[in-house]
C-alpha positions in Angstrom: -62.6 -27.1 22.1 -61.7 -25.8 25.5 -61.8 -29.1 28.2 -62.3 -27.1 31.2 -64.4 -24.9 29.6 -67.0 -28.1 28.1 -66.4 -29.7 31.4 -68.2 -26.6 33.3 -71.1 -26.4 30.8 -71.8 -29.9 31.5 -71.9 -29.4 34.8 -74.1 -26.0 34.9 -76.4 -27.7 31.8 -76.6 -30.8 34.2 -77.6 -29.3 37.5 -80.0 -27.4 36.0 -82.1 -29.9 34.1 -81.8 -32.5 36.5 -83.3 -29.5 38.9 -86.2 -29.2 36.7 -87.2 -32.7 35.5 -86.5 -33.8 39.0 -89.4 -31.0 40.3 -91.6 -32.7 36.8 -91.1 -36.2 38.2 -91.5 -34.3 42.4 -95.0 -33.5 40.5 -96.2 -37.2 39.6 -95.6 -38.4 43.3 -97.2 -34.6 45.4 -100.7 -36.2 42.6 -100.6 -39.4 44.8 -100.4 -37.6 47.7 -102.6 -34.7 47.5 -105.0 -36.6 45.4 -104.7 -40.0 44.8 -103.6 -42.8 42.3 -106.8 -41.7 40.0 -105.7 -38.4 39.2 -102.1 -40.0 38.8 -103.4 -42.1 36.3 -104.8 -38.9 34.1 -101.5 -37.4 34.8 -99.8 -39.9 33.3 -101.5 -40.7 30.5 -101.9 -36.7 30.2 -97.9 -36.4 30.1 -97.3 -39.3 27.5 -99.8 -38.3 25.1 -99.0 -34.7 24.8 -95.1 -35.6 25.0 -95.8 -36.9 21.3 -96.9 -33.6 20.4 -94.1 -31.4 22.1 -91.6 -33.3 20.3 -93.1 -32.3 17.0 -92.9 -28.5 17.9 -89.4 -29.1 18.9 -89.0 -30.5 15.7 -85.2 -31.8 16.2 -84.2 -28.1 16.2 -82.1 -28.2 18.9 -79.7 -30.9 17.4 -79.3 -29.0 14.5 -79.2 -25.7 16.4 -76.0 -26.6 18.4 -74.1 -28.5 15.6 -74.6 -25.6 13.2 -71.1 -24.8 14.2 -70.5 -22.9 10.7 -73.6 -20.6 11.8 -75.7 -21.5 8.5 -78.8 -19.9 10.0 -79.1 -16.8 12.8 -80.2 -17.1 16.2 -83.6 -15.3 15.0 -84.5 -18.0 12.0 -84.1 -20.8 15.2 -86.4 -18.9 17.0 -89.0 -17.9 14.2 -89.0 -21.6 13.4 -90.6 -22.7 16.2 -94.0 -20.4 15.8 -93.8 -22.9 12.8 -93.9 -26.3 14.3 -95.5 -24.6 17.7 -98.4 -23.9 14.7 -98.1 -27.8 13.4 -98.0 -29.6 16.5 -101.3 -28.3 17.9 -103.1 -28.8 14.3 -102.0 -32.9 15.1 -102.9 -32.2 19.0 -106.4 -31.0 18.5 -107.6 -33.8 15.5 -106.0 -36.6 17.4 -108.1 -35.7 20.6 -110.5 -35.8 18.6 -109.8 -38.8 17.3 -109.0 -40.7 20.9 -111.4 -41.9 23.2 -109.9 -39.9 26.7 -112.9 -38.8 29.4 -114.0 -35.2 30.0 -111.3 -34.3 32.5 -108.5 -35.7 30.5 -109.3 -34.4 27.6 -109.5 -30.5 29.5 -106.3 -31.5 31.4 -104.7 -32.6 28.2 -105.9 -29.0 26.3 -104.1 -27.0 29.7 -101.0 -29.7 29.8 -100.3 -28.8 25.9 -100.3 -25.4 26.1 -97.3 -25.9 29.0 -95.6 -27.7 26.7 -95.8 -25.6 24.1 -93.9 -22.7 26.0 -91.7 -25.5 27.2 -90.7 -25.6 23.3 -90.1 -22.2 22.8 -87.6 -22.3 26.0 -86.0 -24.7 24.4 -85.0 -22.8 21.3 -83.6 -19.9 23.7 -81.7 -22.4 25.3 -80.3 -23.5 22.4 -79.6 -20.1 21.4 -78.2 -19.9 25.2 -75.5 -22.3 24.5 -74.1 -21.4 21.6 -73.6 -18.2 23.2 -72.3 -19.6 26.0 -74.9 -18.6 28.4 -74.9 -21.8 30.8 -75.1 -19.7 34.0 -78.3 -18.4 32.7 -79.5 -21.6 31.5 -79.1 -22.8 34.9 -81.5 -19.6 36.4 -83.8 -20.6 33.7 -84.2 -24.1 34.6 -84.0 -23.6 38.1 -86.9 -21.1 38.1 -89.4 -22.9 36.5 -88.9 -25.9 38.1 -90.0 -24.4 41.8 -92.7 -22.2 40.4 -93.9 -24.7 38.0 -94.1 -27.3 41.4 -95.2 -24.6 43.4 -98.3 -23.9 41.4 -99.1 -27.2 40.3 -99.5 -27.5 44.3 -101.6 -25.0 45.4 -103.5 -25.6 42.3 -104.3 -29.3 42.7 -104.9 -28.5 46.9 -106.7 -25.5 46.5 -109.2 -26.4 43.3 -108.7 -29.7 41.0 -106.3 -31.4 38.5 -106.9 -29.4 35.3 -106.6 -25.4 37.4 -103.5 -26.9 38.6 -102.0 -27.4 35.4 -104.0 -24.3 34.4 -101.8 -22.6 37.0 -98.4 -24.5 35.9 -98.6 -23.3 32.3 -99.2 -19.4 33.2 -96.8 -19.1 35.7 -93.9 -20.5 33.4 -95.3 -18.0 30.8 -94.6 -15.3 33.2 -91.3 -16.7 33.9 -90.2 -17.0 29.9 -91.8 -13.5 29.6 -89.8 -11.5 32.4 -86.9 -13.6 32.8 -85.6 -15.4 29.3 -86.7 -12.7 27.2 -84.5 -9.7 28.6 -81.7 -12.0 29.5 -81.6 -13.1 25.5 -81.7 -8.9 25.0 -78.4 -8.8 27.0 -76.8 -11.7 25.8 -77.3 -12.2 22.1 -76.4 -8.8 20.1 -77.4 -10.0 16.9 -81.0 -11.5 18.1 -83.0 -9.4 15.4 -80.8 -10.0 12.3 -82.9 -12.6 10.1 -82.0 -14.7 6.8 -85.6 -15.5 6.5 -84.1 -19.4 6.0 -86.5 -20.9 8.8 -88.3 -23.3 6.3 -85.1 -24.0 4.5 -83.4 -24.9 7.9 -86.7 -27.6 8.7 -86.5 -29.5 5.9 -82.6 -30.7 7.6 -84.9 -31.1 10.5 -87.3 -33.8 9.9 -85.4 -36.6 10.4 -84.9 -35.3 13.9 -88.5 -34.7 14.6 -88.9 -38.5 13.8 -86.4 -39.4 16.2 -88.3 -37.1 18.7 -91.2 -38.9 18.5 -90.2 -42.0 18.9 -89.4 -42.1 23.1 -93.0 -40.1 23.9 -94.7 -42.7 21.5 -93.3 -45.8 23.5 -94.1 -44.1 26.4 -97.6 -43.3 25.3 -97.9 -46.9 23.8 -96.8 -48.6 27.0 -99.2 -46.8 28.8 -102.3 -46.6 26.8 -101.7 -50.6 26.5 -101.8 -50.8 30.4 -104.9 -48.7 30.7 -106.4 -50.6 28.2 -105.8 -53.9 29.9 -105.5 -53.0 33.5 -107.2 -49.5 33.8 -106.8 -46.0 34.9 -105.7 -46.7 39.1 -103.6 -49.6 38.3 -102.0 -47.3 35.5 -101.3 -45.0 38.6 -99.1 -47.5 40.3 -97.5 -48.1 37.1 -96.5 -44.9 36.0 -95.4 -43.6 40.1 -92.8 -46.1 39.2 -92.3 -45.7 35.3 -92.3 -42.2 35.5 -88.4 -42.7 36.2 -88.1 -43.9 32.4 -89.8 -40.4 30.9 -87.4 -38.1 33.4 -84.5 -39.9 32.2 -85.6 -39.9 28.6 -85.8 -36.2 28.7 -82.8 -35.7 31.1 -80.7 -37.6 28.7 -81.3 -35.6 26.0 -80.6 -32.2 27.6 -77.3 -34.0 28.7 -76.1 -35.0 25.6 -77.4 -31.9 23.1 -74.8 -29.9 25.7 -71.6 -32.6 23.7 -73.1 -32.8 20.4 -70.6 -29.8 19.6 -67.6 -31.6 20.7 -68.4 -34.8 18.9 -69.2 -32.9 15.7 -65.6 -31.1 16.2 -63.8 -34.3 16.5 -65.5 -35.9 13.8 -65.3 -33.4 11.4 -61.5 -32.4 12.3 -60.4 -36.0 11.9 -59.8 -36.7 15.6 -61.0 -40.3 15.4 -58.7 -41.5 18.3 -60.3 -39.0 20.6 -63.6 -39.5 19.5 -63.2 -43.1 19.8 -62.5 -42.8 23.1 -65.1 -40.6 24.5 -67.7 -42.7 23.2 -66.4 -45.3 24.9 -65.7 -44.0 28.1 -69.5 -42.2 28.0 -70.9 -45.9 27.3 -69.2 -47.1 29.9 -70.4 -44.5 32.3 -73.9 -44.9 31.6 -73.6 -49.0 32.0 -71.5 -48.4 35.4 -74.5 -45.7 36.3 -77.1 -48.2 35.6 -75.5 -50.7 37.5 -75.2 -48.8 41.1 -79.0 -47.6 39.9 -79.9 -51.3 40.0 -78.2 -52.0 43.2 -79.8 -48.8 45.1 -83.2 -49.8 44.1 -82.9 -53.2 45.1 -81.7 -52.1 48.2 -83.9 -48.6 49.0 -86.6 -49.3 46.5 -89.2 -50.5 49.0 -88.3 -47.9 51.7 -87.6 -44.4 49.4 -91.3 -45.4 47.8 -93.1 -46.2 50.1 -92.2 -43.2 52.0 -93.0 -41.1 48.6 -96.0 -42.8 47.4 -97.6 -44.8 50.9 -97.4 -48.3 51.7 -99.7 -49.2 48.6 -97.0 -49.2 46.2 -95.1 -52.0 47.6 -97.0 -54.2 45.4 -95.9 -52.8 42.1 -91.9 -52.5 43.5 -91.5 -55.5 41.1 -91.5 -52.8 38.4 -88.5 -50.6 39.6 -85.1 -53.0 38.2 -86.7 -53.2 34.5 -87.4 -49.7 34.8 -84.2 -48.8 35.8 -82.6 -51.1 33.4 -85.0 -49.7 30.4 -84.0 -46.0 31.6 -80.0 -47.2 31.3 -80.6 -48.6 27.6 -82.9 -45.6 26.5 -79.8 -43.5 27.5 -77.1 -45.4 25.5 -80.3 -45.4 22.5 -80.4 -41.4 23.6 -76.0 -41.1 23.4 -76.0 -43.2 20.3 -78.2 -41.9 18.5 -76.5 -38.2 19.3 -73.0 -39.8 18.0 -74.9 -40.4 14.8 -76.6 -36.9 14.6 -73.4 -35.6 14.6 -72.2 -37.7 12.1 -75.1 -35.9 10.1 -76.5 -39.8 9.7 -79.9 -38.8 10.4 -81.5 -41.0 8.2 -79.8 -43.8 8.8 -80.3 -42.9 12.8 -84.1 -42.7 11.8 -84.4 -46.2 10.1 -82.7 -47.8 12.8 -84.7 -46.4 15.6 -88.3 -46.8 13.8 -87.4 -51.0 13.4 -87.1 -50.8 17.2 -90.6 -49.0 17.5 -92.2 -51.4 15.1 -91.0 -54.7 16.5 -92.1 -52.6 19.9 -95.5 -52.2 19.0 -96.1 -55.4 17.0 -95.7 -57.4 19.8 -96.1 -54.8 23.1 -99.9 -56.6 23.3 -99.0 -60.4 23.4 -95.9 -60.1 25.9 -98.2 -57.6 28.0 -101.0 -60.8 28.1 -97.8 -63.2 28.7 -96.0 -61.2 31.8 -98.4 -58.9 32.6 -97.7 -55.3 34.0 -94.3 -55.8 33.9 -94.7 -56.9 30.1 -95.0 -53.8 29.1 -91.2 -52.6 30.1 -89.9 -56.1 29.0 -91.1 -54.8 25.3 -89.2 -51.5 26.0 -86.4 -53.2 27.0 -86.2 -55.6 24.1 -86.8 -53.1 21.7 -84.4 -50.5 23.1 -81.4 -53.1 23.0 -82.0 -53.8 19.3 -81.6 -50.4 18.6 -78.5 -49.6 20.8 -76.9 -52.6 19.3 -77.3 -52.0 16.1 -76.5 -48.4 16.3 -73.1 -48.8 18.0 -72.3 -51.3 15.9 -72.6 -48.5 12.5 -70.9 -45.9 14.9 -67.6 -48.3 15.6 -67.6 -49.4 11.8 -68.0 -45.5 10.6 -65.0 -44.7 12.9 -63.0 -48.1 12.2 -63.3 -46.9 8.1 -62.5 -43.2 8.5 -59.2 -44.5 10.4 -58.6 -46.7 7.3 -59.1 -50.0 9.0 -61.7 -50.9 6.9 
């Protein structure tokens, strides 16, 4: 595994996606300001609920995808997969907005907002397809493409007409995008793009597992949110989620950081390099906890100014929400790097079981500390239930290493 080589990937991988999300989250505060806190409510709840559904189409591919480093299945049965999930993730989509009570708007803006996602899915496959061809640079076009046309038209969609035309707008355009853009550029870069095994339901069943785990970040999301609409209403859900929206960025950020090592960490585990591995799990924890920290301190210090210039002078009653944000946005990453470590391990299940006690305990008692802190209840039952998980999973990562090593 080539340092300098990882090193750059990281970095191209990284600019790009934090290019993107950061137009995503640019979209949740140009709502407020174009249209108000109402439509940023929608948004929101718009965003978490269909999250849940994206994540089954992604199905954990990706994970598997990039630590398939003995090339069990071709580029094409990754890519023929996801008409498969694409196909099961709008049968749950359409009879669970059925099943949920969302108003006339939300429910057209939630039909527009899934069909984003969807092609969202399929670009995620190509990337994954990307990198283990090496094709950062074009990984970084990709990313960086979509995320000014995608803002662009969400814009003049939302000024020009209303919410659901806007998203109407942001879903064709990064269509057109995936068409004329990822499509020839996978041509030219993979040779082998047409050469199936016909394995893509064998390669799902690894899979599910990681769809689980998929689902568990949207589903918080979507839980913490539905609980404060419930309780507090679709404006005041606006304020909250200008603020939260930090927490789904990250979420997804996180993940397109850490799929980009997954590789390495399988290579050092499965060549024995336990030292090594050790200590680039710790030095990654460390980073995220010394990130947090300095993220914490700029929001204490900037909070109030940086969003009230974003979101108007209203906000600065919710700026009480920022710090457990921020610190639930830290501990979802080391949940997000852990839980990678243990995908790599190819500990899925145990990952799985770990992660769903979090989301249990989470939604068990999400209600009663909402009614006991109020708004800000809702992140203190993310934070809690994020920690248990992170503590119990890097506690199985340090005692897998410790007994491969022999200490144990």
């Amino acid at each position: 595994m080539n340092e300098s080589k990882t090193s750059k990937n990281v970095i191209y991988n990284t600019i790009g996606t934090f290019f993107y999300f950061f137009c995503q989250w640019l979209t949740t505060i140009l709502v407020v300001r174009i249209s108000g806190y109402k439509d940023a409510g929608i948004l929101s709840i718009v965003i978490s609920f269909t999250n849940i559904f994206y994540f089954i189409a992604l199905f954990g591919v990706r994970n598997f995808q990039v630590t398939d480093i003995n090339h069990e299945f071709t580029d094409r049965d990754y890519f023929d997969s996801r008409h498969i999930t694409s196909g099961i993730a709008l049968i749950l989509f359409v009879i669970s907005l059925f099943c949920i009570r969302f108003s006339h708007i939300t429910v057209i803006c939630c039909i527009f907002y899934m069909i984003f996602k969807v092609f969202e899915g399929y670009t995620d496959v190509i990337f994954g397809i990307w990198q283990n061809h090496d094709g950062y640079i074009e990984i970084l076009v990709s990313y960086i493409g979509k995320g000014i046309l995608t803002i662009a038209g969400f814009c003049i969609g939302l000024y020009l007409f209303n919410l659901p035309i806007a998203i109407a707008i942001q879903a064709l355009l990064y269509f057109l995008f995936i068409a004329l853009y990822d499509g020839n550029q996978i041509k030219k870069l993979v040779n082998d793009f047409e050469v199936k095994t016909n394995q893509s339901k064998k390669m799902l069943i690894p899979c599910v597992p990681l769809m689980i785990y998929g689902l568990i970040v949207p589903y918080l999301n979507f839980l913490s949110r539905y609980v404060v609409e419930l309780k507090f209403g679709t404006e005041i859900l606006g304020y909250y989620s200008s603020i939260t929206m930090v927490f789904t960025v990250m979420s997804t950020l996180m993940g397109s950081i850490f799929v980009t090592v997954l590789p390495k960490i399988a290579y050092l585990y499965q060549t024995g390099n336990y030292k090594e591995l050790n200590k680039f799990i710790l030095l990654a924890n460390l980073g995220i906890v010394g990130f947090g920290v300095l993220c914490v301190g700029l929001g204490i210090v900037l909070g109030n100014f940086v969003f009230s210039i974003l979101f108007g002078k209203q906000i600065l009653d919710y700026m009480y929400l920022l710090t457990p944000t921020i610190i639930a946005s830290i501990i979802l990453s080391l949940v997000s790097l852990t839980s990678s470590i243990m995908i790599s391990f190819r500990k899925n299940h145990l990952m799985l079981m770990i992660n769903i006690i979090g989301v249990v305990l989470c939604t068990l008692f999400i209600s009663f500390i909402v009614d006991s802190f109020s708004l800000v209840g809702a992140l203190y039952a993310l934070i809690l239930s994020l920690a248990i998980i992170y503590i119990i999973l890097f506690i199985i990562i340090e005692f897998e290493i410790a007994k491969k090593k022999g200490y144990i």
